[in-house]
N, C-alpha and C positions, 0 to 999 in steps of 0.2 A: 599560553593563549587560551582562554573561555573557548568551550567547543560551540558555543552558539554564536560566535565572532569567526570564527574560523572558517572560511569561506569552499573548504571542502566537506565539511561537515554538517554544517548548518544546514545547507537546501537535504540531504540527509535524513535529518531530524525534523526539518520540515512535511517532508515526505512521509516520514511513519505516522505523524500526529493525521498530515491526510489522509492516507490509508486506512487508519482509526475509523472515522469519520465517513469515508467510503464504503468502507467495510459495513458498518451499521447502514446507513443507507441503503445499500442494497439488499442484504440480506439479513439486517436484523426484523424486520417486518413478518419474519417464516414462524417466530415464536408467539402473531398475533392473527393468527389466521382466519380467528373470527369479526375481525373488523374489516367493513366495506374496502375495497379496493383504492377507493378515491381519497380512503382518509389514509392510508398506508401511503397512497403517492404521494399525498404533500406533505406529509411527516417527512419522506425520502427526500423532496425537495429543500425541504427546510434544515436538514441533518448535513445534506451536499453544499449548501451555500459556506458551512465550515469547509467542508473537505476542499473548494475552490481557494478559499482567504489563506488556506494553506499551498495547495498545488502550485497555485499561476506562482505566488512569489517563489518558492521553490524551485522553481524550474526556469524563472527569469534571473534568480543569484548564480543557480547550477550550473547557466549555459557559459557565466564566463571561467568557469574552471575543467567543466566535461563537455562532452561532445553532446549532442541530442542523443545516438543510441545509446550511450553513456547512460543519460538521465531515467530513459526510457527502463532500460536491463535493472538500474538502481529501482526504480517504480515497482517492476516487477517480481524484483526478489522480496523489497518489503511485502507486496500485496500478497504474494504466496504466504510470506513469514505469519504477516498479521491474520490473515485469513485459516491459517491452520490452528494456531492458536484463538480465534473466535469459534471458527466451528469445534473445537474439542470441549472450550469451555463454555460459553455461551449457547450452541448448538444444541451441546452434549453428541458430537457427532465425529466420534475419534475417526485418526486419520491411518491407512493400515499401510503395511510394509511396501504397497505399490505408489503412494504417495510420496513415502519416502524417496523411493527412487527414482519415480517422475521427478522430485525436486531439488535431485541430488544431478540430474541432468540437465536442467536446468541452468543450476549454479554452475556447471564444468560448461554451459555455451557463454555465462557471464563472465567464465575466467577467459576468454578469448575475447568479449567483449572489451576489457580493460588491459589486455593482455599489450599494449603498447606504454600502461599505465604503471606496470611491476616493476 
């Protein structure tokens, strides 16, 4: 079965393409700081209209295979993922040994999260 047909995995992959997308929107604007504020908002606007064409349907395939905190704790671990990996490369804003295990703590409440799912 194609992982994109796969209806545990899909909303998944959905999700990180929106976190992408999220992720720039909110925080890519940091490396343009000499533009007006109003032009930075509707870039972000315009950046989030992907991150939505991705989320809603994500979370509308997601709900009939996970739970809502399910999708949520899923959201969350990508948007840490994605976001460590934006700010190191993108940023240039490595992430140091206390990030590590803020999000090593994290993942250990997501394994309780799913933990009727193992």
């Amino acid at each position: 079965m194609p992982i994109f047909s796969n209806p545990l995995t899909t909303p998944v992959f959905m999700l990180i393409c929106s976190n992408v997308f999220m992720t720039f929107a909110w925080y890519g604007h940091l490396k343009f700081k000499d533009q007006p504020i109003y032009v930075v908002i509707l870039a972000s606007w315009g950046i989030a209209f992907f991150e939505y064409c991705f989320a809603v349907p994500a979370n509308r395939l997601g709900s009939s295979v996970y739970s809502v905190a399910q999708l949520k704790t899923i959201q969350e671990v990508i948007t840490l993922s994605v976001f460590a990996v934006f700010s190191t490369f993108y940023l240039k804003q490595p992430l140091g040994w206390n990030h590590a295990v803020g999000f090593a703590l994290i993942c250990a409440g997501a394994f309780f999260i799913f933990k009727d799912k193992l």
